[in-house]
MITI-983390 format. One record per atom (N, C-alpha, C, CB): z, y, x; atom name; residue in three letters; residue number from 1. Coordinates in nm, 4 decimals. Atoms other than C-alpha are relative to their C-alpha. Glycine has a CB too. Layout:
BEGIN
- Z Y X CA Ala NUM
...
//
This chain:
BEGIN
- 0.0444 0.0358 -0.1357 N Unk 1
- -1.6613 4.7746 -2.3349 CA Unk 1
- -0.0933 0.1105 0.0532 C Unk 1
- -0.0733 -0.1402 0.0003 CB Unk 1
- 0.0551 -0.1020 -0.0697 N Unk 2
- -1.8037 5.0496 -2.0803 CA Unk 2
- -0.1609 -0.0704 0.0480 C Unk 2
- 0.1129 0.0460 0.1318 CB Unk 2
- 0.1563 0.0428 -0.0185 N Unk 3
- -2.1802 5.0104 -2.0412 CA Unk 3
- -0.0425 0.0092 0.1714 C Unk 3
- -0.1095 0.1222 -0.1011 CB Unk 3
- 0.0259 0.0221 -0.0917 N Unk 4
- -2.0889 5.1241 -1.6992 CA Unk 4
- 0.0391 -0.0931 0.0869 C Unk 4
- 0.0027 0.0717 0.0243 CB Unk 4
- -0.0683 0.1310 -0.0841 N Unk 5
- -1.8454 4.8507 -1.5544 CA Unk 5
- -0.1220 -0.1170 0.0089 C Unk 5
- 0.1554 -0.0746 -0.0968 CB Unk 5
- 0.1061 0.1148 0.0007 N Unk 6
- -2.1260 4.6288 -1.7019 CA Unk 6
- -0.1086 0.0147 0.1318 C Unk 6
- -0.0897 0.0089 -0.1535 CB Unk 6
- 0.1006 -0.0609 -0.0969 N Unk 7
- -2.3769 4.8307 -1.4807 CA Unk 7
- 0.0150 -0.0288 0.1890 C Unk 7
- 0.0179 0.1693 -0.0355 CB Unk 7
- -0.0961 0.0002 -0.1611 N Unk 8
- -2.1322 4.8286 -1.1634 CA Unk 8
- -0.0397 -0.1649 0.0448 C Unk 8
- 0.2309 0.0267 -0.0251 CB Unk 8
- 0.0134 0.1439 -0.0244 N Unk 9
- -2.1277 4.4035 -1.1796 CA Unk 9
- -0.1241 -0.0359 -0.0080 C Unk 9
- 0.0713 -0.0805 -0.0831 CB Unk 9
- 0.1338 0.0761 0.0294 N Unk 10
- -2.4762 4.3547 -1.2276 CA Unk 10
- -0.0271 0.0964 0.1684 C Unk 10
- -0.1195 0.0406 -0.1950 CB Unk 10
- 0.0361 -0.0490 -0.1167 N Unk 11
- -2.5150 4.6053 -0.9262 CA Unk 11
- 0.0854 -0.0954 0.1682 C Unk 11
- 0.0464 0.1729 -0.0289 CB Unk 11
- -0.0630 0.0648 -0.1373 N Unk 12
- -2.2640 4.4173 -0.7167 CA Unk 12
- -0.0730 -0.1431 -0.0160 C Unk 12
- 0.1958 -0.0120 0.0065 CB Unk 12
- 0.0478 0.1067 -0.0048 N Unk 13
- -2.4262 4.0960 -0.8023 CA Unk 13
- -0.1294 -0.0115 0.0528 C Unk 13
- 0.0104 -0.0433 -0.1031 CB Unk 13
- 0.1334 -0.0389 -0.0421 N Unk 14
- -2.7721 4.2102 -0.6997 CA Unk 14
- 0.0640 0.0340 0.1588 C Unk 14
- -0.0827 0.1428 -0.1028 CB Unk 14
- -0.0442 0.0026 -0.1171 N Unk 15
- -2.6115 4.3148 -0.3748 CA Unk 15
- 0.0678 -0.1297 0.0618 C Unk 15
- 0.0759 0.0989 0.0007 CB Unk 15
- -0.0508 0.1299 -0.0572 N Unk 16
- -2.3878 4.0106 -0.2900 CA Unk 16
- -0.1454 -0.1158 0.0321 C Unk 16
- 0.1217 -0.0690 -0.1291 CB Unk 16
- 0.0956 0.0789 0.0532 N Unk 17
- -2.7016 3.8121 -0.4120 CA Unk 17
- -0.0712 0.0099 0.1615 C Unk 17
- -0.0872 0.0619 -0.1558 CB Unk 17
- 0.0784 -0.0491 -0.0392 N Unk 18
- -2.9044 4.0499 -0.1760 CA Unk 18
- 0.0568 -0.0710 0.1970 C Unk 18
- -0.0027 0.1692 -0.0680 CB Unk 18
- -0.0679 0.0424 -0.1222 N Unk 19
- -2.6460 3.9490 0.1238 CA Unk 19
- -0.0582 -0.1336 0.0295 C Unk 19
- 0.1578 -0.0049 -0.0139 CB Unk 19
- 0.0324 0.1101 -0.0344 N Unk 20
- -2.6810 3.6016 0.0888 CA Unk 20
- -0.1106 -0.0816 0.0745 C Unk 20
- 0.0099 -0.0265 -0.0763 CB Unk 20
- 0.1301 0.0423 -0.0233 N Unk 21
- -3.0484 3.5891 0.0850 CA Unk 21
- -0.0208 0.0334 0.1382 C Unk 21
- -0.1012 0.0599 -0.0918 CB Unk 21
- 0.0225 -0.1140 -0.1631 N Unk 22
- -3.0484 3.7697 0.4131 CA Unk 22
- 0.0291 -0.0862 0.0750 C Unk 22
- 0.1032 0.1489 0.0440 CB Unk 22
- -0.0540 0.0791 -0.0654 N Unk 23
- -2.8217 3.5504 0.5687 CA Unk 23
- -0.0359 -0.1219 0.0025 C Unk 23
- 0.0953 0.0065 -0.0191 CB Unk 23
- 0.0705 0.1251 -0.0467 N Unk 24
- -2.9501 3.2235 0.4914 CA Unk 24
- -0.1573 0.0342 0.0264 C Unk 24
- 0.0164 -0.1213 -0.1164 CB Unk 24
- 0.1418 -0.0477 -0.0354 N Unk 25
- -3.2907 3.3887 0.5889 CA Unk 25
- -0.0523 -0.0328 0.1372 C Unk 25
- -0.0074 0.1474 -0.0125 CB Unk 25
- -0.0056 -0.0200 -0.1214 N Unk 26
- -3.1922 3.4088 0.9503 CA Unk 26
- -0.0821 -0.1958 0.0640 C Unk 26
- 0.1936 0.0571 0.0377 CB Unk 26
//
């Protein structure tokens, strides 16, 4: 297993995450 794919999904999850919060913020 690539240490970076791991890296990639934890980065997209921190972003999606980052979306959400935003949006129900409004």
């Amino acid at each position: 297993k690539s240490n970076l794919f791991r890296k990639l999904l934890e980065d997209l999850n921190e972003y999606l995450f980052s979306i959400q919060v935003h949006h129900y913020d409004v």
